[in-house]
N, C-alpha and C positions, 0 to 999 in steps of 0.2 A: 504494500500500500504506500500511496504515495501523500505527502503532510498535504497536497492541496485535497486529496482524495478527504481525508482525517476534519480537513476545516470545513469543507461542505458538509461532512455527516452532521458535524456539530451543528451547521444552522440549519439542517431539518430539523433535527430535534429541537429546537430552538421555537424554531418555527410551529412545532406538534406542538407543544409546550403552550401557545403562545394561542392558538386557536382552539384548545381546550378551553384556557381561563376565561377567552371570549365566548365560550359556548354555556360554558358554566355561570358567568355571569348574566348571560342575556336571559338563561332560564330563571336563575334568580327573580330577574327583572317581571318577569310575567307574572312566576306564580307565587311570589310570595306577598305582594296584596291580595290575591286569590284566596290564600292557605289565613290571610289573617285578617282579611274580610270576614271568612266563617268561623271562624275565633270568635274574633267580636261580635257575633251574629250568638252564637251558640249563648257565650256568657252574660249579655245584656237582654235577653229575650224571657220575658216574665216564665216561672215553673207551672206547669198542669196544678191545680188547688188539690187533688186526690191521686195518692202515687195510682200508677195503675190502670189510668184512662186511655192514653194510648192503643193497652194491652187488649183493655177491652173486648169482647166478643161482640162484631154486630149484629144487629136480630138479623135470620134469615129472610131472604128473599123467599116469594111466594111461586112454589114452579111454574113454569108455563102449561105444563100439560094438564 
């Protein structure tokens, strides 16, 4: 191997290096008001008054036939 061979590997890698951080940050950029929009969605949003209503069963539907 030749030292100009040795200098270019270096600026790929350099370079891989360099558009990960970019890749990494831009997803940042997206979702993390996403991730903490429904943060704050979850923690400010008044509780069910009776645990359990969610779970609830609802009455059944009447069949068609």
């Amino acid at each position: 191997m030749t030292l100009s061979f040795v200098r270019a590997r270096a600026g790929v890698v350099r370079r891989d290096q360099s558009v990960a951080v970019a890749l990494i940050l831009l997803l940042a950029l997206v979702f993390a008001p996403a991730i903490g929009l429904h943060v704050a969605a979850s923690a400010f949003t008044p509780q069910p008054a009776t645990p359990g209503v969610a779970a609830a069963a609802a009455p059944a539907k009447p069949s068609r036939g």
